[in-house]
C-alpha positions as CSV (number, residue, x, y, z in Angstrom):
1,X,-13.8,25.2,-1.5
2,X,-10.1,26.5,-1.2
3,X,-7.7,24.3,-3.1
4,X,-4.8,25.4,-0.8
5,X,-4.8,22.5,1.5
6,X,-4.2,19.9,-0.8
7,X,-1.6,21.4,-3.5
8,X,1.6,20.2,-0.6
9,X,-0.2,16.4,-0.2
10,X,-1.0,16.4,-4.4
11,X,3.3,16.2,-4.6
12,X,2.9,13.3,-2.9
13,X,0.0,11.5,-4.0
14,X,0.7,12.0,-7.6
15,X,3.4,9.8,-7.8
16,X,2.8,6.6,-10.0
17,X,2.7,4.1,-7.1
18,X,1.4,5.8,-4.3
19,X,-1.9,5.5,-4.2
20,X,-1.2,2.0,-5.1
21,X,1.0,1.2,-1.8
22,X,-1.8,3.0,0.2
23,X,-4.4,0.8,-1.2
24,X,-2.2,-2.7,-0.7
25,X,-1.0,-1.5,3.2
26,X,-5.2,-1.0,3.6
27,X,-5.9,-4.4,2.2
28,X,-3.7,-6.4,4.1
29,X,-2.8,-3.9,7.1
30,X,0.8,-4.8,7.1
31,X,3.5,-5.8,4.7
32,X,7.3,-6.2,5.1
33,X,9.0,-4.5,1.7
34,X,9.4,-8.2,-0.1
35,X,5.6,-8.1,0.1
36,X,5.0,-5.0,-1.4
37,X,7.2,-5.9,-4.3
38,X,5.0,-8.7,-4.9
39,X,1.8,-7.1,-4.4
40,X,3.1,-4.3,-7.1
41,X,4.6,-6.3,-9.6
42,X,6.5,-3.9,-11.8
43,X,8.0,-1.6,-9.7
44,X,11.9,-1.2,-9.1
45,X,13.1,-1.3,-5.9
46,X,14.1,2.2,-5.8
47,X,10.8,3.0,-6.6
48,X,9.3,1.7,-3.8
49,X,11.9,3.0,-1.4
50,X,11.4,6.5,-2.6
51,X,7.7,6.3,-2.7
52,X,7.9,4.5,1.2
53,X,10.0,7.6,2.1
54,X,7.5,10.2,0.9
55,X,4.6,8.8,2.1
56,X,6.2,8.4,5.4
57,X,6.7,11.8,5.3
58,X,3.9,12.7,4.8
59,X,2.4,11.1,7.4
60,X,0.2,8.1,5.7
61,X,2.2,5.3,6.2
62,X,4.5,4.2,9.1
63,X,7.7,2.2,9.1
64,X,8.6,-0.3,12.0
65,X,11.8,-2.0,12.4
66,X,12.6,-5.0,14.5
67,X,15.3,-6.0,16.5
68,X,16.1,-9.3,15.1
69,X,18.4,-11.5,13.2
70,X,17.7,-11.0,10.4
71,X,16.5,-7.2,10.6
72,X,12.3,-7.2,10.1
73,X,10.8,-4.2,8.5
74,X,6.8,-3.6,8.3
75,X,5.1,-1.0,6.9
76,X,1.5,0.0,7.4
77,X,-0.9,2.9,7.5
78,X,-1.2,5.5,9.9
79,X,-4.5,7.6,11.2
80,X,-4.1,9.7,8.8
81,X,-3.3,7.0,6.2
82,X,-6.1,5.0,6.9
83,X,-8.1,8.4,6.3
84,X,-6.7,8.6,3.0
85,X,-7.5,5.2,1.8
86,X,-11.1,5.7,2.8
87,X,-11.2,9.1,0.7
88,X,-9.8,7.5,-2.5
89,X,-12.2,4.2,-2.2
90,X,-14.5,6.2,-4.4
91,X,-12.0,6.6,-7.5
92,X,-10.5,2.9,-7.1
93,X,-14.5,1.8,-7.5
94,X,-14.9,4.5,-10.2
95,X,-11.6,3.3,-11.7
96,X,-12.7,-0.4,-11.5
97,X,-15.8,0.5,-13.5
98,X,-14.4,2.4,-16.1
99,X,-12.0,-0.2,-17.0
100,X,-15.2,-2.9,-17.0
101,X,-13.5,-4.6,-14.3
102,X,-16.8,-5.8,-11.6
103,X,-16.3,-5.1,-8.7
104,X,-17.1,-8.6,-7.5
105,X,-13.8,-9.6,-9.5
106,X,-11.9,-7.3,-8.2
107,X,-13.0,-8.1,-4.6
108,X,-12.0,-11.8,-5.8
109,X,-8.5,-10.7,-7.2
110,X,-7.6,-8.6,-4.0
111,X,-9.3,-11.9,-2.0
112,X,-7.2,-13.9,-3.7
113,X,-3.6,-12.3,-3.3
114,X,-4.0,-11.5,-0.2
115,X,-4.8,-15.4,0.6
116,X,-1.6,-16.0,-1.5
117,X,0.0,-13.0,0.6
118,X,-0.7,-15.0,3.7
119,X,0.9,-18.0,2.8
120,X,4.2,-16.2,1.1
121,X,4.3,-14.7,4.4
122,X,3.7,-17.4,6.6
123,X,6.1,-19.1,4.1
124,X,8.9,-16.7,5.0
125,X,8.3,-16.7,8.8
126,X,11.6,-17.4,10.8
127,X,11.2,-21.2,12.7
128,X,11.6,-21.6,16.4
């Protein structure tokens, strides 16, 4: 098979917290930027905005703004985004066993923040 295709999307991809974003926008479908800063504790900002940027790009993820006071940004996946997260399932469960971590547990863990996720965001819901 011809490695051509994938050398332009491997720029992307390889950066430290992409596949991570792609797998938090597929667990909970959409999250505003405070909620991806949560979800990946440990990255900067700057980090995220870049990473947002490129993936955008690219084509995985999509970026809607609202016309509100205050000003609401969400960010999910795309087609081709949600395509993506279904082709690196595999190596998240391959990852998840090499590191001894269940599965079950980390279907808990990902059960259980985005229950927490929920709430923050429910939390932070304008009133009225």
């Amino acid at each position: 098979m011809c490695s051509c295709p994938i050398k332009g999307v491997i720029d992307v991809i390889s950066k430290k917290w992409a596949l991570l974003i792609v797998n938090s926008l597929g667990n909970y479908g959409k999250l505003r930027f405070k909620g991806l800063m949560e979800e990946l504790r440990g990255i900067s900002p700057k980090s995220l905005s870049d990473t947002l940027k490129n993936l955008q790009s690219e084509g995985l993820i999509r970026r809607e703004s609202f016309s509100e006071i205050p000003p609401r940004v969400e960010y999910s996946l795309t087609d081709d985004g949600i395509e993506f997260r279904k082709a690196i399932l595999p190596l998240i469960k391959w990852a998840a066993t090499r590191n001894d971590m269940s599965l079950e547990r980390c279907a808990l863990i990902s059960r259980n923040a985005r229950a927490s996720g929920e709430e923050s965001a429910r939390a932070r819901e304008p009133v009225g």
